[in-house]
C-alpha positions as CSV (number, residue, x, y, z in Angstrom):
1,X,14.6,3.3,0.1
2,X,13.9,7.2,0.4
3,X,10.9,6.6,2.7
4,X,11.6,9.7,4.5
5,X,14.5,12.8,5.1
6,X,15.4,14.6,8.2
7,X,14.4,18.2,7.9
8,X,14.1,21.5,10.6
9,X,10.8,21.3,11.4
10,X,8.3,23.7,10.0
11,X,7.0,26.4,12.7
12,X,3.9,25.2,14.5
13,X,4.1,21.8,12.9
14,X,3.5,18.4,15.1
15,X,5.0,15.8,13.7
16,X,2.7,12.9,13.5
17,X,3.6,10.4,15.9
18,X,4.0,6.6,15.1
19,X,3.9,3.3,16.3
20,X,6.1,0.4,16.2
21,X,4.0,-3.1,15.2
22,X,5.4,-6.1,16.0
23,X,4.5,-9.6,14.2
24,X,5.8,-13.1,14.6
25,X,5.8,-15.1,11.8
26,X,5.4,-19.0,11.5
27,X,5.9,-21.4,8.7
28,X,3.9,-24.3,7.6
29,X,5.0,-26.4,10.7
30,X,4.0,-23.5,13.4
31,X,7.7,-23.2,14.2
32,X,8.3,-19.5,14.4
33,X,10.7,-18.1,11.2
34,X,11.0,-14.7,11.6
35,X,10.3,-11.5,13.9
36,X,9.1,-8.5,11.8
37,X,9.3,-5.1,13.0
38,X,7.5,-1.7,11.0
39,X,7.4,1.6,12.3
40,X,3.3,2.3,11.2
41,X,2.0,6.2,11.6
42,X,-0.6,6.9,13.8
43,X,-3.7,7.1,11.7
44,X,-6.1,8.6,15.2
45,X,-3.5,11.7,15.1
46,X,-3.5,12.3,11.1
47,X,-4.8,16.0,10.5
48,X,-7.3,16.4,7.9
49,X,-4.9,18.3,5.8
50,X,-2.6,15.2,5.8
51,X,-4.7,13.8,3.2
52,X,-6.4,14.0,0.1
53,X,-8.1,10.8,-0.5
54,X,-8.6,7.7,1.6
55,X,-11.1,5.3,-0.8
56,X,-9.3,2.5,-2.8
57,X,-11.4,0.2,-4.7
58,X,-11.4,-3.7,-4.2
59,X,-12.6,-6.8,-5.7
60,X,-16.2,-7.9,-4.5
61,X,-16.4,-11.7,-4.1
62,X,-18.6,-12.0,-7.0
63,X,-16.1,-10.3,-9.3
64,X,-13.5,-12.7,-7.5
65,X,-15.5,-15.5,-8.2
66,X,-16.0,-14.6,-12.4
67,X,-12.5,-14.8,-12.3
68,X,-12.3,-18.2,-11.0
69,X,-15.0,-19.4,-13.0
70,X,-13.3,-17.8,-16.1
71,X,-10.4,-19.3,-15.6
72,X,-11.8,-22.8,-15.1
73,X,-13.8,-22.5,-18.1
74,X,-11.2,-21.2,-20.2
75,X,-8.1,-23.6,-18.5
76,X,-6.1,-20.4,-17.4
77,X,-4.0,-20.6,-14.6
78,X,-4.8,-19.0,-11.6
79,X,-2.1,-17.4,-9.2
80,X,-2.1,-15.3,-6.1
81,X,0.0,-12.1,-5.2
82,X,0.7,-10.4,-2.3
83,X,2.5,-7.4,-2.8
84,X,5.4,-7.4,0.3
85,X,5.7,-3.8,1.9
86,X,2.9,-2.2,-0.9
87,X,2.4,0.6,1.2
88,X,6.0,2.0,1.4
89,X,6.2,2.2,-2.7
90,X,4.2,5.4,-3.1
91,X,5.4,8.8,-3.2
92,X,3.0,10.9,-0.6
93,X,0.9,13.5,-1.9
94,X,0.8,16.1,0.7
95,X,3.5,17.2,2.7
96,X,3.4,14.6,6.3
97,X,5.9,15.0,9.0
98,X,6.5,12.7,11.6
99,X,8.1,11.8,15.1
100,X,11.0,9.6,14.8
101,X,10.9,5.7,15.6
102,X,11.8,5.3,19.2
103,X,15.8,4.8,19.6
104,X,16.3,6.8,16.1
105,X,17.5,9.9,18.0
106,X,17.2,13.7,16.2
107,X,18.7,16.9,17.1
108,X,15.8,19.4,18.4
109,X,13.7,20.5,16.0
110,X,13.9,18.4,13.5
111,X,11.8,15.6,12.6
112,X,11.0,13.4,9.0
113,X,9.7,14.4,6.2
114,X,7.7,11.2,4.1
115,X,8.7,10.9,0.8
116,X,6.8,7.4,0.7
117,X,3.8,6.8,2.2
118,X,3.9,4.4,5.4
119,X,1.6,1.6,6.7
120,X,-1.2,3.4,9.1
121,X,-1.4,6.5,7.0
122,X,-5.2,7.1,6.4
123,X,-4.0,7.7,2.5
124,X,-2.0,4.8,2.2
125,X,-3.7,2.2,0.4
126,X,-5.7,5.0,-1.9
127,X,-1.8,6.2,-2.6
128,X,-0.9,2.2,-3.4
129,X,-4.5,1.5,-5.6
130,X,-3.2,4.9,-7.6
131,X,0.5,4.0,-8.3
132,X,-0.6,0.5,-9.3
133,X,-3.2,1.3,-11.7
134,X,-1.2,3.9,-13.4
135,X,1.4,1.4,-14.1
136,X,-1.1,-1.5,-15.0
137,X,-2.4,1.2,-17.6
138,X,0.8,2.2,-18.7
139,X,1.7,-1.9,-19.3
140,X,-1.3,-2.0,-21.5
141,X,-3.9,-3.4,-19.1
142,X,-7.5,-2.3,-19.8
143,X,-10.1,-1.5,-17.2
144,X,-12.6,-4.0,-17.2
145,X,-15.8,-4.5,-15.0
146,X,-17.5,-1.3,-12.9
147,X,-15.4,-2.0,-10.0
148,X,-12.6,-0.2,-11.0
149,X,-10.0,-3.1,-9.6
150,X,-10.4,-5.8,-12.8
151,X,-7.6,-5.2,-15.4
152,X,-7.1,-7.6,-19.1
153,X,-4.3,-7.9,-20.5
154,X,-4.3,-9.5,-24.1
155,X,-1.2,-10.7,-26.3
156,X,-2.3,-12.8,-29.0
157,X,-3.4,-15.8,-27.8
158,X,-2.4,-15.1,-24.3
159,X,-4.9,-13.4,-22.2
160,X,-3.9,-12.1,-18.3
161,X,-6.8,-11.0,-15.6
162,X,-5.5,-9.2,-13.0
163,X,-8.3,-8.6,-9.9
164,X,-7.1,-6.2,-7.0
165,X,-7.6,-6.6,-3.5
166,X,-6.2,-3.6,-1.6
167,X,-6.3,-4.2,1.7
168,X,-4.8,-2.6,4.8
């Protein structure tokens, strides 16, 4: 997945330490179906030069709700997305180094380097909300509404309206 390489770590660097978050998932019965695991950064020890932007736009309810009443109106379909591991799919854009996940032993002095961002990074959903609208604009997707998080897609008769929720 390339989320992060071993390198020497830099002189008077500390590596940002982490968090392991553990989640116990149900299905539609309550009987439990899987165990998740993610190793999360510690967002209280993030430095501010471990980050350029943190803001990431998301749908109001009222733009939700046009939506909804646009697609009843017009008969469109309406489906709902959510985007498994979002936050490990962007490259990072400042250099972040952190502390191993516990049992995931390193030689002294070295330490990771991110290549992807990671859940619990201040940056992360901004970094998500800025990979996914470059490639909604590259698609052909147009930015519709003030919002910034309402994209149209139109091919001939077929008309596609995407509205983001980032959330973290």
């Amino acid at each position: 997945m390339g989320t992060w390489k071993i390198v020497d770590c830099p002189l008077n660097c500390t590596p940002l330490p982490g968090v392991w978050s553990y989640s116990v998932k149900q299905d539609s019965n309550g009987i439990i179906s899987k165990y998740k695991a993610r190793w999360c950064a510690r967002r209280d020890m993030q430095m501010p030069w471990e980050y350029n932007n943190t803001y990431s736009p998301t749908s109001r309810f009222a733009a939700v709700s046009t939506v909804i009443a646009t697609a009843a109106q017009e008969g469109m379909d309406l489906h709902h997305w959510d985007i498994q591991g979002a936050f490990c799919t962007s490259d990072v854009d400042t250099e972040i180094f952190m502390q191993p996940p516990t049992g995931y032993p390193l030689p002294d002095g070295q330490c990771l380097k991110l290549c992807k961002s990671l859940y619990g990074l201040l940056q992360s959903s901004a970094l998500f909300y800025e990979n996914l609208e470059h490639w909604m604009l590259d698609y052909g997707f147009t930015l519709i509404g003030q919002d910034g998080v309402m994209f149209r897609l139109d091919r001939g008769s077929k008309r596609l309206i995407v509205s983001l929720y980032v959330n973290d």
